[in-house]
Each structure stands twice: as structure tokens, then as C-alpha cells.
C-alpha positions in Angstrom: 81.7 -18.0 103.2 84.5 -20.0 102.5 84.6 -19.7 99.0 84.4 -15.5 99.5 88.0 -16.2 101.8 89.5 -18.3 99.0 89.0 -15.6 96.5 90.3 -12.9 98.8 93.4 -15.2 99.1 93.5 -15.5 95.7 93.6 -11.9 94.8 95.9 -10.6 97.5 98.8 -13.7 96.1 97.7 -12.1 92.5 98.3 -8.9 93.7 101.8 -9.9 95.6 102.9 -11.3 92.4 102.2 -7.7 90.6 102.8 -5.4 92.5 106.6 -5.4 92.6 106.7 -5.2 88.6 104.2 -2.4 88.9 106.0 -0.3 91.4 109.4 -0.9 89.2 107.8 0.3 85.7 106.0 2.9 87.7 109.4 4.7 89.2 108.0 8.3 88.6 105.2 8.7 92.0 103.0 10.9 90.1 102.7 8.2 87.6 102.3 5.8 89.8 100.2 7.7 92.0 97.5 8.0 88.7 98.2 4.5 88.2 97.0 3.5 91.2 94.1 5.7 91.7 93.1 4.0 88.3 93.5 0.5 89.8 91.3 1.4 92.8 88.3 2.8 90.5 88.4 -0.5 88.3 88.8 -2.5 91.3 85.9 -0.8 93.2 83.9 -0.9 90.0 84.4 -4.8 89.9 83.5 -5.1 93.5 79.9 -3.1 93.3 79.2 -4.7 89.9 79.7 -8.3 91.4 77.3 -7.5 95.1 74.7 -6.0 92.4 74.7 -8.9 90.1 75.6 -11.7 92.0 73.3 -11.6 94.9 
């Protein structure tokens, strides 16, 4: 369990790190708005790939 918190910690200070450049370059919100909706599905992807495989 410990090691599930650790990675959540590391992907939400991953994300902090990101997120400001992204929001800059993305300036237009219905650019950004696809670009997140396209960060969700590869995230989510990730996610269910990793419960399938992994346990």
C-alpha cells in the first residue's frame, strides 16, 4: 500500500511540474480543452492497462 501512495505522490509533483508549461502553450481553451480530454483518455488507458496486468 505504501508503495501505491508513493507513486500517487510521484505523479501529482510530475504533474505540478507540467502543468503550468502546459496551460501557457495551451492559451487557446478549446485547444486546451482537447488537449486535456486527450491526457485523461491516455491517462485512464494507463490506469486500466496497469489493474489488468499487474494484478
Amino acid at each position: 500500500m505504501n508503495e501505491d501512495i508513493l507513486s500517487v505522490v510521484y505523479l501529482l509533483l510530475v504533474l505540478a511540474l507540467i502543468l503550468p508549461g502546459f496551460i501557457y502553450k495551451n492559451r487557446n481553451k478549446k485547444t486546451l480543452f482537447n488537449n486535456f480530454i486527450i491526457w485523461f483518455v491516455i491517462i485512464g488507458v494507463t490506469i486500466i492497462l496497469f489493474k489488468f496486468l499487474f494484478n
